[in-house]
N, C-alpha and C positions, 0 to 999 in steps of 0.2 A: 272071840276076837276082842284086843282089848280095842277103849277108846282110842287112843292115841293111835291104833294100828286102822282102826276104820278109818278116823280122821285121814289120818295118809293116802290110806287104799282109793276113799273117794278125791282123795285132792291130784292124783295120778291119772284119773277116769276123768276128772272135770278138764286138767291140763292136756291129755289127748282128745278130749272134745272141741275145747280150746284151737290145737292146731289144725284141725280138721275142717272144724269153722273157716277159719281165713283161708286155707287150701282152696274150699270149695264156692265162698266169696267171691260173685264178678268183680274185676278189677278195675275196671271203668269208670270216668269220669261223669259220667249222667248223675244225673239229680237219683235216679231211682238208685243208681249203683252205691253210690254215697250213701242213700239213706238204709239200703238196705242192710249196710257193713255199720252202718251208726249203731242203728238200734238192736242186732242181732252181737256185736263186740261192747256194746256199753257194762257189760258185766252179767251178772245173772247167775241162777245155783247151778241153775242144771241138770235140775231134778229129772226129770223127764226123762232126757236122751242117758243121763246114769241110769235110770229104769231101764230104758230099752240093751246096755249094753250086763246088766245086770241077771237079766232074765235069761238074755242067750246061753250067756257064764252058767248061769244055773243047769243049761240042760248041753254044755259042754262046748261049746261054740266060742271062738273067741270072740273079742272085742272090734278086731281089725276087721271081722266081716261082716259085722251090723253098724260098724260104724257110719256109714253113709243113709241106715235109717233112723241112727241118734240125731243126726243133723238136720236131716228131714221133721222130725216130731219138733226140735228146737227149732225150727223156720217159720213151721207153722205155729208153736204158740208164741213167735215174736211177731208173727202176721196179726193174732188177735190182740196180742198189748197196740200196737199201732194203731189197730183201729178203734180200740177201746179207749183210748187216751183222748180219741177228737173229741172237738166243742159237740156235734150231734151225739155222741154217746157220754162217757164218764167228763168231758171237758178238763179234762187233766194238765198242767203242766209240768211237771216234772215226773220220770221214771226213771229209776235207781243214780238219782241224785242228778241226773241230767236232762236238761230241756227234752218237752216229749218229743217227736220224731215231728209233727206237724208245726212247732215252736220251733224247730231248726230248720228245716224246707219249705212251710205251708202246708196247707190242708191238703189241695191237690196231689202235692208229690207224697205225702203220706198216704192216701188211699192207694195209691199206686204201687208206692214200697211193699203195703202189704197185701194186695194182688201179687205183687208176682212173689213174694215170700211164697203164699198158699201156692201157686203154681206152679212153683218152681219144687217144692216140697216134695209133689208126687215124681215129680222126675227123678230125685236126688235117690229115695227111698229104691228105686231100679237099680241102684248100682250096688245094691246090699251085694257077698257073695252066698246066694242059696239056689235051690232049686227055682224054674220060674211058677212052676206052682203053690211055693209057701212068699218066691214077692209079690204074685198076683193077692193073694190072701192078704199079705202084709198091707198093701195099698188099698186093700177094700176096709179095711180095720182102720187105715186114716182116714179113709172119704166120709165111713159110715161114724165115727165118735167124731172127728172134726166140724162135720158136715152139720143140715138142719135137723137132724133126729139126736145130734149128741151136744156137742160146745156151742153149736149156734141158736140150738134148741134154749137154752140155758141162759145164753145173754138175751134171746129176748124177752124170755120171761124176766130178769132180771131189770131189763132197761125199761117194758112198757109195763110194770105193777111201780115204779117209783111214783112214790108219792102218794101212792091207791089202797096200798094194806091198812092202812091206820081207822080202826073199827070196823072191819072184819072177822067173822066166825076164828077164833086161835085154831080147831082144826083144819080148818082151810087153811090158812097161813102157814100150818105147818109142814103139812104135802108140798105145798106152792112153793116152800123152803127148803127142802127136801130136794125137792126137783132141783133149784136150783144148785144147790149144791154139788147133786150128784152132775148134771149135763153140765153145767160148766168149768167144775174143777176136776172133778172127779175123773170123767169119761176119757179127757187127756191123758191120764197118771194109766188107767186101765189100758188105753189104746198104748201106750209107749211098752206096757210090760206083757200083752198078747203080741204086739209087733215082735219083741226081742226073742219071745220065747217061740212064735210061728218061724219065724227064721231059723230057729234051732229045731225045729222038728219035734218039738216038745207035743204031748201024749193031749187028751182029752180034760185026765182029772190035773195035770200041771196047768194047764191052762185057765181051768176053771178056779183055784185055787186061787191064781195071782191075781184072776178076773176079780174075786171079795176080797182080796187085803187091797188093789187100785182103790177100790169103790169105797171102800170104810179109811186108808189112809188118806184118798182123794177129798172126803167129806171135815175129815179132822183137819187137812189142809187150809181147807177155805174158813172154817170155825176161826183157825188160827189169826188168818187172814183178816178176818173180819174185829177180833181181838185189837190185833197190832194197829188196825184205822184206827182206832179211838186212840187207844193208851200207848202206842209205839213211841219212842221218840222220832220224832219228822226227817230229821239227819240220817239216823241210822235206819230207818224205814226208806230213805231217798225217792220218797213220793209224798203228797200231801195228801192226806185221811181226806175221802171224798163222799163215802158212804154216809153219811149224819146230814151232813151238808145237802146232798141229792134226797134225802129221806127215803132210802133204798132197805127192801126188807132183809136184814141180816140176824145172826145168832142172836146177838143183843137186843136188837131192837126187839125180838121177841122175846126172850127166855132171862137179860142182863148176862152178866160178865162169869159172876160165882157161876151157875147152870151152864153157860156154854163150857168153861173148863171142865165142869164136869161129862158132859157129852161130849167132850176131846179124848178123854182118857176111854171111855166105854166103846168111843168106834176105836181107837189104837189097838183096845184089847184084842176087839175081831180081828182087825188086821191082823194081827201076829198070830192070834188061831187058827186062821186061813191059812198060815203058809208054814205052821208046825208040821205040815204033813212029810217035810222037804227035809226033814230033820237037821244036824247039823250045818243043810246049807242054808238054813232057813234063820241063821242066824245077820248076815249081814243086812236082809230084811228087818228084821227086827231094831237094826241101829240107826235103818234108815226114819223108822217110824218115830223113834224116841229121836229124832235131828228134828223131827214135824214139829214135836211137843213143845221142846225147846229151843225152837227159832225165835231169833227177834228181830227179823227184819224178812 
């Protein structure tokens, strides 16, 4: 596939995301209703809910019948920017170039928005079309990666080591980073692409495959992530670099800028050896990962 054919392919898959989104959007005037159409339409890649309709595709499933758990996996990681953005966590105001969710409603009606995003999530993920034995499965793959053993696991090591790493054992630090990584970027990207592919009835070794390209593109992800705070431009990043400022333990602050690019590239390679198994369909994976490398915002 060439570039320009992926580029489309994903821009087709973001754009029925897209409508799917406001379809399933309450309509309502409430503060929470508002906020929750705010910050889940403020823009965004989409990565996620493309995984999950990505993985189905892979094992033959269309798009139209996972798509209600794309939307679901995109609910709930608009539920964690929300509450990541408050003064008690990251203190952020801006996300993707817009006042954060708590900057336009308050803090109150932000905790709120993203309660019922997470809540509302596992209901959504129900109206997949599959068997109800692979949406019970489906939904235990969001509770158990979203939940305190996987993403939440992750912010909190993330939110309560700010400020604490600095002379520190570096093996420590590095696990502790590690961890991070994996539970809070990672475990999303993995959950979105066991959802797609549980939905599709896919096999043990398919599953386990997508499970190490999630976990190593999940990792180069956050690297990335962590990159773009420092050196991004502020504009085209549409948030302001918060990690330096909070003295939060990231790729950098451990290893500098050269060594994380280079530990960008060594986890993509995994990724894409994980999912050579898949042969030529293993190629749209593959473009997703080099999108990782080469993001800038």
């Amino acid at each position: 596939m060439k570039i320009v054919d992926f580029e489309k392919y994903i821009s087709q898959k973001v754009g029925h995301i897209n409508s799917a989104l406001k379809k399933f959007l309450p309509k309502g005037n409430s503060v929470v209703s508002q906020g929750m159409r705010y910050s889940v339409l403020s823009g965004g890649k989409r990565l996620r809910p493309v995984l999950v309709i990505l993985a189905a595709e892979l094992f033959g499933v269309k798009a139209e019948n996972v798509i209600p758990a794309a939307c679901a996996v995109e609910y709930l990681h608009t539920y964690s920017l929300v509450h990541d953005d408050l003064p008690a966590m990251d203190n952020d105001d801006l996300r993707r170039g817009m006042p954060t969710n708590h900057k336009k409603f308050g803090e109150a009606a932000a905790i709120l928005c993203g309660d019922a995003l997470l809540t509302e999530s596992f209901n959504l993920i129900t109206k997949s079309k599959s068997s109800e034995r692979n949406i019970n499965e489906a939904v235990k793959i969001l509770a158990d990666y979203g939940g305190y053993k996987g993403m939440i696991a992750g912010q909190v090591e993330d939110t309560f080591e700010t400020g604490k790493w600095s002379g520190k054992n570096k093996i420590l630090l590095e696990k502790k980073l590690k961890f991070i990584q994996i539970q809070k970027t990672a475990a999303l990207m993995v959950a979105s692409l066991k959802i797609g592919a549980v939905l599709a009835d896919a096999d043990k070794e398919g599953l386990k495959a997508l499970e190490v390209y999630g976990k190593n593109a999940g990792i180069a992800f956050q690297i990335i992530d962590d990159i773009l705070d420092i050196y991004a431009d502020k504009k085209l990043l549409g948030k302001e670099g918060s990690d330096a400022e909070n003295d939060k333990l990231t790729v950098l602050s451990l290893y500098g800028k050269r060594e994380a690019e280079k530990k960008v590239c060594e986890y993509i390679r995994k990724a894409k050896k994980a999912v050579a198994v898949f042969g030529n369909k293993s190629e749209i994976f593959a473009h997703i990962a080099d999108y990782i490398t080469g993001r800038t915002y």
